[in-house]
C-alpha positions as CSV (number, residue, x, y, z in Angstrom):
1,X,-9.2,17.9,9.1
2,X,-8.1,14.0,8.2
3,X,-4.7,14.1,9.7
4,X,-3.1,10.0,8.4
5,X,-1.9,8.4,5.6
6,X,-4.2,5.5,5.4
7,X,-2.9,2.2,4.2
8,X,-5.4,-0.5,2.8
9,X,-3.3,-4.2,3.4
10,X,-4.5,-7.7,1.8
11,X,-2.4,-10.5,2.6
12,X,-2.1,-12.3,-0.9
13,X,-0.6,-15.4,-2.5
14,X,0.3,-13.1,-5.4
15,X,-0.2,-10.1,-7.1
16,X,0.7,-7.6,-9.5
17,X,-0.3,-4.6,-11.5
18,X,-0.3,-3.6,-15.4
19,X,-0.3,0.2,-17.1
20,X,-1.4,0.2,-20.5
21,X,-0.8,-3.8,-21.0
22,X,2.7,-3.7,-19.3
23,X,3.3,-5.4,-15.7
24,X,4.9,-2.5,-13.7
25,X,5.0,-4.3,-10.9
26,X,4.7,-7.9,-9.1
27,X,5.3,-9.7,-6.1
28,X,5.7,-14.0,-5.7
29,X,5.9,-14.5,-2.3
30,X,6.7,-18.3,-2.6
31,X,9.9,-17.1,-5.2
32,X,11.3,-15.4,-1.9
33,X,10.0,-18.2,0.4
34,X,7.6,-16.3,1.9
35,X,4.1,-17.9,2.2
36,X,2.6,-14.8,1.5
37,X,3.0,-11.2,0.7
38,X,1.5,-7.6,1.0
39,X,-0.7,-5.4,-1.3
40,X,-0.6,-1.8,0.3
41,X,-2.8,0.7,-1.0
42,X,-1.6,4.0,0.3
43,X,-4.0,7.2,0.6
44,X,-2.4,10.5,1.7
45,X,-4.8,13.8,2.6
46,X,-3.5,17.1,3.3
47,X,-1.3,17.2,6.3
48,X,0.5,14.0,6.1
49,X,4.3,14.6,6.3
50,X,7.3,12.0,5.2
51,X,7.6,11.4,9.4
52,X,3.8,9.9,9.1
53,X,4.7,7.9,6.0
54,X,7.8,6.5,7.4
55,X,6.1,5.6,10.7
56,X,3.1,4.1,9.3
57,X,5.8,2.2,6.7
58,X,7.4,0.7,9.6
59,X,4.3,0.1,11.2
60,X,3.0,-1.9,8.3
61,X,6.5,-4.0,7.8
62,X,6.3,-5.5,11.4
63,X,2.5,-6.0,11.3
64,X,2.2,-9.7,12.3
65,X,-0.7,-11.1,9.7
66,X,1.3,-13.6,7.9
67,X,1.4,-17.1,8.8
68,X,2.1,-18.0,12.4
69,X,1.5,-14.1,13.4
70,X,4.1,-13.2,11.6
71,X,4.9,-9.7,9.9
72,X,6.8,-9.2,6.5
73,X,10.0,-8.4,8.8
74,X,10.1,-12.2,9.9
75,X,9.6,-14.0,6.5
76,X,11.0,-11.7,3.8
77,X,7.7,-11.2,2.2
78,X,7.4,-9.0,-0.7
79,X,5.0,-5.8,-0.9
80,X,3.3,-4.2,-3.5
81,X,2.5,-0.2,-2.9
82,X,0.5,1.5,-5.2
83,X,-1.1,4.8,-4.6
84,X,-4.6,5.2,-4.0
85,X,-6.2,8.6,-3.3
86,X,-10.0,6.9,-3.3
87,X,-9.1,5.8,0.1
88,X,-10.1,9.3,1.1
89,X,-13.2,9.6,-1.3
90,X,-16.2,11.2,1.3
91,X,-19.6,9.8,0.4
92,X,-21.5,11.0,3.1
93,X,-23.6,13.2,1.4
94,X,-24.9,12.8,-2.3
95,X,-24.3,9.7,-4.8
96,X,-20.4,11.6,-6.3
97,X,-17.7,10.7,-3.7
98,X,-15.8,13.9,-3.0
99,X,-12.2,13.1,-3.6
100,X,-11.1,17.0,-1.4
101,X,-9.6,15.5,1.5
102,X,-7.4,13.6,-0.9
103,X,-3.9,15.2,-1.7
104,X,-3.1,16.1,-5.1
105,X,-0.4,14.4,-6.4
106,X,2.5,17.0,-5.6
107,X,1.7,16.3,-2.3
108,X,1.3,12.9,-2.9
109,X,3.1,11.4,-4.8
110,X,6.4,12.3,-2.4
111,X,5.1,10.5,0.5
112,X,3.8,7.3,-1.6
113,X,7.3,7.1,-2.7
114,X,8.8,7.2,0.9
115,X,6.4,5.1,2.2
116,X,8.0,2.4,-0.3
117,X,11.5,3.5,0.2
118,X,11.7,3.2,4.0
119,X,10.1,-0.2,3.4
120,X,12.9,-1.1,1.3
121,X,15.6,0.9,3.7
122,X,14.0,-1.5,6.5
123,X,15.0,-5.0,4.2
124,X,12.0,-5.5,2.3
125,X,11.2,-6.4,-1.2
126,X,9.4,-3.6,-2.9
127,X,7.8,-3.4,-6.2
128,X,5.7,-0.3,-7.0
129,X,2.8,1.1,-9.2
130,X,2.9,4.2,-11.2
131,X,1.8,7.0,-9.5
132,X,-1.2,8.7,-11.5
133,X,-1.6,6.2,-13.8
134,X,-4.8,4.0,-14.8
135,X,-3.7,0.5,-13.4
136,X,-5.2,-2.7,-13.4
137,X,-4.6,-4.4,-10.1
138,X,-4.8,-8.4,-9.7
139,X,-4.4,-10.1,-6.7
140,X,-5.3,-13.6,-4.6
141,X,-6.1,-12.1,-1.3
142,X,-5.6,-15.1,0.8
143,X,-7.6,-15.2,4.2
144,X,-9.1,-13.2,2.7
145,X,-7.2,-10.7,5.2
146,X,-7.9,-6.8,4.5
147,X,-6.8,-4.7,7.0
148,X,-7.3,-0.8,7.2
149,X,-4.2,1.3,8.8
150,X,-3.8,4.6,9.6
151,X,-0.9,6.4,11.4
């Protein structure tokens, strides 16, 4: 079995994200003189456990793809985590992803929430999504820089 939270990152100029018409949640790097910031979309499966969301948190908070190879820990760039349990959609086999190996939100939706609070428990600026909701996401990816992480 899948055994990581996986974290989709694009390094953006901006970015926010609206449920049912209302902005939930947005990041201006340049208001916290960053030059940019992060989106993080964060898939869990199965086994993951708060110790892999925490790790992979950290993980993501000194990643150095900002400007000058630096992470979000140098510049005080803001991140955006919203859940996202079609990072684990299988397609291998027919034209319907299978969504099985993603967690179902009681599962989830604990560790998508520590993931963001040990960000903000190691100095960053979080804003969030809503967890199970239908959300429109807009960003400028600038790079374009997409990284995918797993623990």
């Amino acid at each position: 079995m899948i055994a990581s939270v996986r974290v989709l990152v694009q390094r953006v100029s901006s970015a926010q994200v609206t449920v049912e018409g209302e902005v939930v949640g947005r990041i201006d790097p340049a208001a916290h003189g960053a030059p940019q910031g992060l989106v993080a979309l964060v898939g869990i499966t199965h086994s993951d456990t708060e110790a892999t969301a925490k790790a992979l948190a950290d993980k993501l908070y000194r990643l150095r793809i900002l400007d000058g190879e630096r992470a979000a820990a140098d510049l005080n760039a803001p991140i955006l985590v919203i859940s996202q349990f079609t990072l684990y959609a299988d397609t291998a086999k027919g034209r319907r992803p299978s969504w099985s190996a993603a967690a179902p939100g009681s599962v989830a939706e604990p560790l998508v929430d520590s993931f963001a609070r040990t960000l903000r428990e190691l100095g960053a600026t979080v804003e969030t999504g809503r967890f199970g909701a239908h959300m429109q996401v807009e960003l400028v990816n600038d790079g374009p820089v997409t990284l995918l992480l797993e623990a």
